[in-house]
Each structure stands twice: as C-alpha cells, then as structure tokens.
N, C-alpha and C positions, 0 to 999 in steps of 0.2 A: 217489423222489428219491435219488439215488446222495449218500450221506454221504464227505465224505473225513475224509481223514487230518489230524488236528493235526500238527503241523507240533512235529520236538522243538525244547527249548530251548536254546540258544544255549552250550555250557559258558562256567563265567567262572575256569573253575580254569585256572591259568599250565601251560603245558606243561612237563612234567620236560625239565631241557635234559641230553644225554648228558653222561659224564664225560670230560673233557678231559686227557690226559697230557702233563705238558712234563717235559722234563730239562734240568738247568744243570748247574755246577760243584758239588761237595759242599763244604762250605766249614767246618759245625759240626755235629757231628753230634747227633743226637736226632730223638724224631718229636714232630711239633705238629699238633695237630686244632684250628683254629677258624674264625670269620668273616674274611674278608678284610678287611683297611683300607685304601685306598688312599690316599698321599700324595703330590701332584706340587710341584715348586718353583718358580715363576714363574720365567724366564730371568734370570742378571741382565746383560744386555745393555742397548745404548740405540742409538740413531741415530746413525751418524757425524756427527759437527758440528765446524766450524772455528772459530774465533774473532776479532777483532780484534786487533791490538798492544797497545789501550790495557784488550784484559781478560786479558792474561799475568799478570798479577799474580791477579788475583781467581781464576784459575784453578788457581797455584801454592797460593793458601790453600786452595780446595776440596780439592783432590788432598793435602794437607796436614790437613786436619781429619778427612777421611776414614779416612786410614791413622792417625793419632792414633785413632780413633773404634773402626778394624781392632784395634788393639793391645789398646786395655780388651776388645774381646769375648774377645778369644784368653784373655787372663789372666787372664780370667771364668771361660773355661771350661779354664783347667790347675787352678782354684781346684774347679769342680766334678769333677772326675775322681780328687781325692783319698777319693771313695767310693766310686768302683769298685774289685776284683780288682786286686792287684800285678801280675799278669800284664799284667791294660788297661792298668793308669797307667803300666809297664815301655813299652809300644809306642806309646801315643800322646802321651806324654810330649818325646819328643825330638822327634817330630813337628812338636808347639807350638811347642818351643823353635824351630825352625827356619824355624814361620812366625813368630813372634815377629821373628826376625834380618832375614828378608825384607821385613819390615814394618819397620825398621831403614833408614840409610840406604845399600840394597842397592843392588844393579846393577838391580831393577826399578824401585825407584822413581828413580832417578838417571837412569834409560831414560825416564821418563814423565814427569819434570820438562822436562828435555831436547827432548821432543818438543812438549810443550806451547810452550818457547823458541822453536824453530826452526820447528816445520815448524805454528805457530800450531794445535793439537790440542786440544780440549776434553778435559778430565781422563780423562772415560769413555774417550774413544778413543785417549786416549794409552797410559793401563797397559793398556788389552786391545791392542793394537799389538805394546806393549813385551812384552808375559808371550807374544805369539803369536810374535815375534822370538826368545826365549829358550828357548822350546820348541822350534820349530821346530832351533834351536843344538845343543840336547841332543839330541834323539833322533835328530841330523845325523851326532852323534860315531861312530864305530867303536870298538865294545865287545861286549864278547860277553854282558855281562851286560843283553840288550832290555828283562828284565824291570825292573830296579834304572832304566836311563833313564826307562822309562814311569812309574814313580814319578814321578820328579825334575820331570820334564816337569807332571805333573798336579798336581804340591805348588806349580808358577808359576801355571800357569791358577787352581788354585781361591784362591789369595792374590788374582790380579787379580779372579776374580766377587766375591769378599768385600767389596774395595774398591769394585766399582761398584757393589756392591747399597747401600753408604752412601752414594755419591755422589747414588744415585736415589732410595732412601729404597725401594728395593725387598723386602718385607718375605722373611723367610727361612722355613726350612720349620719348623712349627709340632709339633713332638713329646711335646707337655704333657702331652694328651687323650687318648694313644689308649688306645680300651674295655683292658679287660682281657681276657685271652685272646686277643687279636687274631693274626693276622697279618699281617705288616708288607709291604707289597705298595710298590714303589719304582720308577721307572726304574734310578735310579742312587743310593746312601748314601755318603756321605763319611764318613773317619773320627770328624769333628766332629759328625755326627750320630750315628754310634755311641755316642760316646762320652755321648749325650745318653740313651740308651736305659735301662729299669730291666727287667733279666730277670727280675725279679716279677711285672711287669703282662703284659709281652709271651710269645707263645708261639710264635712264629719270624720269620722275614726271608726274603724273599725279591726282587729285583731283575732287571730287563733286564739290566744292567751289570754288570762286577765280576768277579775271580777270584780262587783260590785263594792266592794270594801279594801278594796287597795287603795297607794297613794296616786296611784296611773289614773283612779277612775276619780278621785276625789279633785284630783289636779283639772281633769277635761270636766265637771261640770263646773266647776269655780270659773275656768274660761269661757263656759259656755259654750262647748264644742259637742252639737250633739253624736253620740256614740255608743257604741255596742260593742264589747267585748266579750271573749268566751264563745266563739264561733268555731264551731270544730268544721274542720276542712275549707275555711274560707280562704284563704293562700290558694288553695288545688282548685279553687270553683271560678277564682276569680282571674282575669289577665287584664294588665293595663292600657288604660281607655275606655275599660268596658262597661256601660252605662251600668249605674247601682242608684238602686234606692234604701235611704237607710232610716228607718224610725227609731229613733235612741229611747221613746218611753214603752215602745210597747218590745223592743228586741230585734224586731225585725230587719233582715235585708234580700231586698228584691236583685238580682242579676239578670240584666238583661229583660226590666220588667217590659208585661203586654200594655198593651193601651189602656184598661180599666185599670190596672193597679197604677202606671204614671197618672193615669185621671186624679186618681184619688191624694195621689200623696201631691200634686198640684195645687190641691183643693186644702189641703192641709196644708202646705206650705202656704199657700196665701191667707188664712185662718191667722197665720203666726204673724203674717207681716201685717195683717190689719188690727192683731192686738198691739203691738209693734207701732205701728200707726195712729194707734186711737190715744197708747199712753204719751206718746210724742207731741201731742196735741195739747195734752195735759200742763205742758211746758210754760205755757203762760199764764195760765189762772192760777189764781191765789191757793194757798192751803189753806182752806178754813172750812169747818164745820158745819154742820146744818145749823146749828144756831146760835152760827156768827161769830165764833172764836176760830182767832187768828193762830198759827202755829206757823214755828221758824223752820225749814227744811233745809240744811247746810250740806256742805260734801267734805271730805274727807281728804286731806290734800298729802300724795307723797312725794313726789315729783313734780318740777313744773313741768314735764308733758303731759302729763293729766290735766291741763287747763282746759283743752278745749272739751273734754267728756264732761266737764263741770257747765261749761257753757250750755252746752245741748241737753243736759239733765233737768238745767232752769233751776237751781238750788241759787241759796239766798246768801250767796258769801261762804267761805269756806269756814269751818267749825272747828275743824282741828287741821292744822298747819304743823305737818313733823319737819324737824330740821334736824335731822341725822343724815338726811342727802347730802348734805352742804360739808358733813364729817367723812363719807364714807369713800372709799379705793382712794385714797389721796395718804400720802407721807409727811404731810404739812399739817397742821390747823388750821383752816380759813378763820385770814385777819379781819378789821373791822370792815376793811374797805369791798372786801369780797363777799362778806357778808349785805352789805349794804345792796349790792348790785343783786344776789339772788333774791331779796326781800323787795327791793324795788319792783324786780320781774313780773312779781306774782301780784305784788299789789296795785300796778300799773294796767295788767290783766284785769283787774275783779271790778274795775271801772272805781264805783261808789258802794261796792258790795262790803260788808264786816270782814273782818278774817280776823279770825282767835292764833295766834302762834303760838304754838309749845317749844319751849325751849329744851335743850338737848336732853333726849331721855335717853343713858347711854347704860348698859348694864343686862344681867340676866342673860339673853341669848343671843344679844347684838354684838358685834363682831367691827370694833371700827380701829383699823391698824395704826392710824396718826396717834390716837390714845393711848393704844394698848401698853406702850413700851413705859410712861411714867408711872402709869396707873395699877399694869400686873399684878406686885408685889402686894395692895394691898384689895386690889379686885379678885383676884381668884380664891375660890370656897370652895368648900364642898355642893355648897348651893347656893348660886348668883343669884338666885331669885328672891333671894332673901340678905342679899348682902349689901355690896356699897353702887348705888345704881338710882336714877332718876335725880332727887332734890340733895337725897344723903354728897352725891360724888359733885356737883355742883358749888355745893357748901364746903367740902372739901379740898377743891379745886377752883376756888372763888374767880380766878381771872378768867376761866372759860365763859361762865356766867357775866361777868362786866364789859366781857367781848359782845356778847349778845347783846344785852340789853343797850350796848351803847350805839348797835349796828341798825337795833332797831327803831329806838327812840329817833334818830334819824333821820328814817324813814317814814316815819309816820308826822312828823313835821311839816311831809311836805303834804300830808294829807289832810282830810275833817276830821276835826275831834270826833275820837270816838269810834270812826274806823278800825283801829289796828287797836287788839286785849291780846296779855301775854298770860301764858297757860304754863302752871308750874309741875312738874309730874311728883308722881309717887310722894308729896304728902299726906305723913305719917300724923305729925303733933302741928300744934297752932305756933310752935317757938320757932318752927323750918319758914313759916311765912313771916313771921316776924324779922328773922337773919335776910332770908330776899329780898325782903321788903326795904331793912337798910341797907344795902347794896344799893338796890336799884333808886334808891334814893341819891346814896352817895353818883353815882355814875352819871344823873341827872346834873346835878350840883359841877359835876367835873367837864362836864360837857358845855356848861350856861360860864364855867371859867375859860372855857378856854374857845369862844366866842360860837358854838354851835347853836344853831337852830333847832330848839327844843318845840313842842308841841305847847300849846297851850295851857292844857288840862293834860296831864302826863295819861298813859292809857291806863286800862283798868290792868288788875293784876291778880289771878285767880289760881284755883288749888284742883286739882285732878280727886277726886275720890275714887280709890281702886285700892284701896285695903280695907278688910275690916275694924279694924284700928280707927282710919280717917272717916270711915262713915257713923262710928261710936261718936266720935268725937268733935261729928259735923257742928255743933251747937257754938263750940269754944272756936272749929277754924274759921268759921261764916265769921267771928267779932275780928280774923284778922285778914281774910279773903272778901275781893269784890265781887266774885261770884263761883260755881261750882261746875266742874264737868264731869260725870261720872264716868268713869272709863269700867265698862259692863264684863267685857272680857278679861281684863283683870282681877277687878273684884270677885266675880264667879270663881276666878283659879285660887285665886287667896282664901279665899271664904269655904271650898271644900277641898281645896289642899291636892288640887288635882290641874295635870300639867295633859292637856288636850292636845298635843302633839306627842304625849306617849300613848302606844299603840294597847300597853295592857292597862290602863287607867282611864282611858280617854270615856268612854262608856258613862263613869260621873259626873261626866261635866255637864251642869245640868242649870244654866242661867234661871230659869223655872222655880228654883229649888227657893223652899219658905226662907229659907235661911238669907239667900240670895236677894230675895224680893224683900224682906225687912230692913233691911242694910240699906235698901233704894231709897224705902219707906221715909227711914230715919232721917237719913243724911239730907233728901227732897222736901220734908218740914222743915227740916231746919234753916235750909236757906228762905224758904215761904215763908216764915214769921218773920223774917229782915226783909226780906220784898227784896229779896237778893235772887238775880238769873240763875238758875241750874239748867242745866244740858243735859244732854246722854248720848255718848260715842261708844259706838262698837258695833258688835253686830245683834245686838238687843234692837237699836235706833235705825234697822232698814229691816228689819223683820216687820210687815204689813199685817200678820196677824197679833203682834205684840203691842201694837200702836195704841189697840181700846185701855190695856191694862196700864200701860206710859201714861197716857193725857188723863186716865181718870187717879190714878197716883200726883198728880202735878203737873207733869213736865210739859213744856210748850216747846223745847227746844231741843233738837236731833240732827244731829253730822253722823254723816252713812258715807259710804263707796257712792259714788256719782249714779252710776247704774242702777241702785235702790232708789233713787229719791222717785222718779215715774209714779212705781205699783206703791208708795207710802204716801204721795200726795192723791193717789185713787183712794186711799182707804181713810184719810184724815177728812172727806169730802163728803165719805158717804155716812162721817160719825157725828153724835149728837156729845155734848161732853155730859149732861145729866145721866143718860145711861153710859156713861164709860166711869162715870165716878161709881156709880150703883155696884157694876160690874166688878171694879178694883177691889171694892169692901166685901165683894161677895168673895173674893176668888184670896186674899189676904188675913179670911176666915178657914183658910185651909192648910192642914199640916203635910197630904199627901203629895209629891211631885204629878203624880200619876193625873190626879183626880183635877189638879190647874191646869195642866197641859189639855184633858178632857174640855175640861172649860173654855179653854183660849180657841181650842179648834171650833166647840160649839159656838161661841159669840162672833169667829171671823164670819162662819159659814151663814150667821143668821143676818150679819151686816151685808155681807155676798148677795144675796137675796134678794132682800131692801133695794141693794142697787141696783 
C-alpha cells in the first residue's frame, strides 16, 4: 500500500510586510524610532438645512452660544500653552489672539448672523458659507506673499469647524493618551493641537498635510518634536503599532524599516543623545572665555514649573522673572500676601542664585481679565503696542505697582543683599524712572512704619531698553537706572515697525538689521561709561552664533529660555573676547542686513572649528 505524504502545516506566523519609504517636507529636525499612533478627527461638518422665519431667533442664540462656547476653549487653551517653550507660546500666541478677535464680533460671524437673517441658513451652514466666502476673498487677492494668504485663509476655515463642532456637539480630536514613545501619525495637525502636544511623551509627528512654513511646523520645532510633514499617502501606508522610523532633517520615513536602515537611524539617534550628553556635562563649568572672562548665563523665568529646567540647564540665577502669571485666568488681583508666597517660591528654589524680577508688564497682546474691566476704557487703540502698557499703565495705575514692590521688598529681606533686582518694563524717558523710583521709595518708608522687615540695602532698581526712544536716550536713563536689560525682541519690533507674528510682515524682522545692532551699540556704552550692569534678554541672548557679536559689543550678561543656556555656554568657551571685540567693529562697519548675517554664520563656523 503506497503511503503518502502528510500534508505540512498551515504557517500561522504574519508575513514580514517589506519596508515602505515615503518622503515629506523636513519640518523639525531629530530622528524618532517608535510605534505608530494613528489619530483621525471626525469632520466637523453637517447637512445643509434651512429653516423657518419663526426659528431666526433660536438660531441667532445657537450660533451665539456656540462662539461664546468657541471663545472659553481658545482661552483655555492660551492658559495651557503658558508651559510650553517661549519659542511655542512666541507663535501660537497671536495666533489665539486672533482667533479670539474672529470669535469677536468679526466679519465672520456678522456674515453668519446675516445669513441666518436673509437667506433663512441654519447656523452650521451659515458660518461654513460665511468662512468659504471669506476664504475664498483672501486667497482671490493679488499678493505675492501665496504663502502668508494660505495662512489667513485656514486661520477662517479652522475658526468656522471650531464653531460647528459646538454647534453639533461634534467631539474633537483626543491628545490625552497617546502611549509614550509614540509616533504621531495625522492627516492633517492644527496649531491647536500642537500646542496640546508634551515632547516628553511623544517621539515625532508625522502628517498627510502641512508644510514647512506654517504655524503647525513652526509650533513642533519650538517644542522640539522632530517631524515631517507633507507626506502624500502616509494615513494609507501606515497602521497602528507599526514600527516607523522618522528623520525630521532630512524628510524621511521608513515603515516597517529592514535591519540596515534601524541600524542606521540607532546610530543617529544615539549621535543626538551623546551630543545631548556632552552639553549636559557642560552643566557645571563656568562660562568663561579662553582668556579668562567671566560671563553671566541666566534663564528666563515664566512659571514656576519651569524651576526645575532652570536647574539642569546650570544657569546662574534667573535673568528675567515675568510676573504676569501671578495676574493671569484669575478674577481678582493677587494681594500683597499672595504675592509674597509666589516670590518666595521661586526664590527659596534659586538657593543663593540672583533673580532680576520684572514687574507687571501688562499691555499690547496680553490678555489678563482681573484688569481688563478698570483699564479698557483707556487701554484699547487702534494699536496697543503703542499705547498704555508696561511702565506707562503702572504709573497710571500706581497701586498695582506699590502692591508689587511691597510683596517684594519683603521678600527679599529674608534674603542677602543683593539677591533680588527689580526690572521696570517699557521705559521710554529718564522721568518714568524718576516717578518709580518715588514710589518704591515711598512703599519702603511705609513698610519700615508700619514695623516690616526691610532689606538692608533696598535692591537695585532697573529700566528694560526695548524702544528706540530708551536706547537714544540710554545716556540720561543710566543717571536714573541701576542698571540696563535690553529686551532684543522688542526693540527689533519697535525699531522696524514690524510685528513678527504677522504672517505678511514677519519676513522683516530682522534683529541683524544695522539699525537694530546701533541701538544695542548705543544704549550698551552707555551703561559702560557708569560701570553700570547691562544684560540682554530675548532671543538675541540664546542664539550661540550671535554670542561673538554680544561680548565683543560689551555685554557679559544674557537670560535665554533654560534650554539655550547648554550650546551658549559651548560657544562662550570656545571664544577669545579680543577677536569678538575685533569682530563687532568689523561687522558694525556694515550697512548691509545680508552681508552681517554672512559674517555671523562665517565667525560661528570658524569658532566651530577651533573647537
């Protein structure tokens, strides 16, 4: 009898699926190894529907409760983004504000009231009407700047899905949960979702949608999330869980990579953790020069849970201490005594470290409701930026100022002289420091009457240069200022009259600009001939290639975001101050934007070298 063959068994093992290569736009750069996550957002659309005459009314409230409804989430979420990077909150900041306004009573929702009126529209189809009318306006216009409309155009659409997803009760996309290590796999990320992002949990981004010059891409590299946007068919290529490799500088993503390509990007990823590691190291050595000058590296303080990224940066005391936290989501004013307890916080944190505090700089694009209701009437302009805000509304509003300084003097009592300087914003003239100056005298005097514990030596008491006005004028404020902070990012906006959160002007903002670097010039002698301290805050002072042009200009002193001080004490170590002075004069000798910026990249890359 002829015996056969058993018959094999069936494999139940999943067939290895080949590795998939896509390319998008490079958008943040770093490499990320994990599972994929995918997240999709229900539409928020609805059915065209018309309505009756006798439900114009009912439909004016809905469209009306909705955008009431629009406005708390926004303000929600400018309240959460005060923990993100200055970088983030710098971009998506005017953002809000601007859907804030639009949710306001704009031309959109005046469009969909309107429509509802006349042409009898059910809410949902009136503001998606309205916002497709007004887009369709914008990107109609002739301008050379496609990029800047296409914003404008998407900032109307994603205000009207906002409003319909309330209307419908349509829930939004859900960013709580996701695994740690993940990668974030999208159609499309709004800046609102960025902004929801924690680059602790996450290990990159990746989208269908999106490019290099939006606020989506500009939001993910300020957090440091590396990613790639602009990937046609990545949704269809990708399923969740499924290993991805993602290079955010060079665009790439591997799906389901083979073994050489994981080799590689293993290899790169550990590259980044041992630069990562070498600046972390850096933590304890001094900043100082090759030939032995000392320079101050501070952090930039917005919150106290920012304390502990202060710590592990190794900065020298904090530089600039905002106290607009201490004002904001609250319905009250914090009193002396509340005051007192947040000021203690931070300075009971810094051990024996300095901390500069600036007192309330409130005005222009800040947004703080405990104020808003005395103040309106004479804050609102045509342009805040230019109106009653920083030293002006303080002087104005003289007891918010003698809350302060009484919360703080205080506090610094129980500390060493000398610890705790108070930092006064937006002076303009030398007579704004004169008025604070008797203030904070008087508040002294009231404080020694009424049996408090005063400081010794009261602290120092200093002026912000961020207009072109106060840095003319440095010569006269230095005879009534202890010492100088120049605040870089203001000054540049004042000085070319350009507001770098709009999308068609932003292109000038050009901190580089001769006009910009004279102003420094100026105002940085002038404290130098009084042997009086000057600083420099912004994002001038954690730029690592701008550090040679800084120290050989004067400054020894710089408060940055905590995460700058690392690669800014790498670059203060590897510099000589004789060739940085050399350098200043050569590059102060130029009227071209183009031809300094040339220069600055030439001197970092040659100092790169050296090292």
């Amino acid at each position: 009898m002829k015996s056969e063959t058993p018959a094999r068994p069936r494999s139940t093992k999943t067939p290895k699926r080949r590795e998939t290569l896509l390319r998008g736009i490079a958008v943040s750069p770093g490499i990320a190894i994990g599972p994929a996550f995918d997240t999709s957002e229900a539409p928020a659309e609805a059915p065209r529907r018309r309505i009756t005459t006798e439900a114009i009314e009912a439909e004016r409230q809905r469209l009306a409760d909705a955008v009431a409804f629009s406005r708390k989430q926004v303000t929600k979420l400018k309240t959460r983004i005060a923990i993100l990077p200055e970088e983030a909150q710098e971009e998506i900041a005017p953002l809000l504000d601007a859907h804030l306004l639009m949710l306001g009573n704009s031309r959109l929702i005046r469009g969909a009231r309107k429509r509802i009126e006349t042409e009898l529209l059910a809410a949902e189809t009136a503001i998606t009407d309205e916002a497709a009318a007004i887009s369709d306006a914008i990107l109609g216009t002739k301008d050379d700047d496609r990029a800047g409309l296409s914003r404008r155009a998407t900032e109307v659409r994603d205000i009207a899905r906002r409003v319909t997803r309330n209307l419908t009760a349509t829930p939004f996309r859900s960013l709580k949960n996701l695994p740690e290590g993940c990668i974030l796999i999208a159609e499309e990320l709004t800046p609102s979702d960025a902004a929801l992002l924690d680059p602790a949990r996450i290990a990159g981004v990746a989208t269908d949608e999106g490019g290099a010059d939006g606020h989506t891409a500009i939001m993910l590299r300020a957090l440091g999330i590396p990613s790639v946007l602009g990937v046609p068919g990545l949704t269809e290529s990708v399923r969740r869980n499924d290993v991805v490799v993602l290079d955010g500088a060079a665009g790439n993503i591997a799906i389901h990579p083979e073994a050489a390509t994981l080799t590689a990007a293993k290899e790169k990823l550990a590259a980044y953790a041992r630069e990562r590691a070498r600046l972390g190291r850096l933590r304890r050595l001094p900043a100082v020069t090759t030939d032995g000058e000392a320079v101050e590296l501070q952090a930039n303080l917005e919150i106290p849970q920012e304390l502990p990224l202060i710590a592990q940066a190794g900065a020298q005391g904090i530089g600039l201490l905002r106290t607009e936290f201490l004002f904001m989501n609250r319905e009250d004013l914090p009193d002396e005594e509340a005051q007192c307890a947040a000021y203690r916080q931070i300075l009971e944190a810094m051990g024996q470290d300095p901390v500069t505090i600036r007192v309330l700089d409130w005005g222009g694009e800040k947004d703080i409701a405990a104020l808003a209701e005395g103040v309106a009437p004479t804050h609102a302009g045509a342009n805040p930026a230019l109106g009653l805000r920083g030293i002006r509304l303080l002087l104005r509003r003289p007891e918010l100022l003698e809350v302060q300084f009484a919360a703080i003097l205080r506090v610094a009592a129980e500390l060493p002289d000398g610890q705790v300087r108070l930092l006064l914003p937006m002076v303009t003239i030398p007579e704004e420091m004169k008025q604070a100056r008797d203030i904070f005298d008087r508040v002294a005097r009231r404080l020694r009457r009424r049996g408090d514990k005063l400081p010794e030596k009261l602290p120092l008491l200093g002026a912000m240069i961020e207009t072109p006005g106060a840095a003319l004028a440095a010569d006269a404020i230095a005879l009534e200022a202890d010492f100088f902070s120049i605040g870089s990012n203001d000054l540049a906006m004042y000085t070319l009259a350009v507001d770098r959160g709009d999308a068609e002007v932003a292109y000038l903002y050009d901190p580089l600009h001769p006009a910009v670097l004279r102003l420094m010039q100026f105002a940085t002698e002038a404290a130098l001939r009084l042997r009086m301290p000057v600083s420099i805050c912004g994002e001038m002072a954690g730029n690592p290639q701008l550090i040679p042009l800084l120290l050989g200009l004067g400054i020894r002193s710089f408060s940055m975001n905590a995460s700058a001080i690392p690669r800014v004490k790498q670059a203060v170590r590897g510099l000589d101050i004789g060739d940085c002075a050399r350098f200043a004069r050569r590059v102060m000798e130029q009227s071209d934007p183009a031809r300094i910026r040339e220069l600055v990249a030439g001197f970092a890359a040659g100092a790169g070298e050296k090292a």
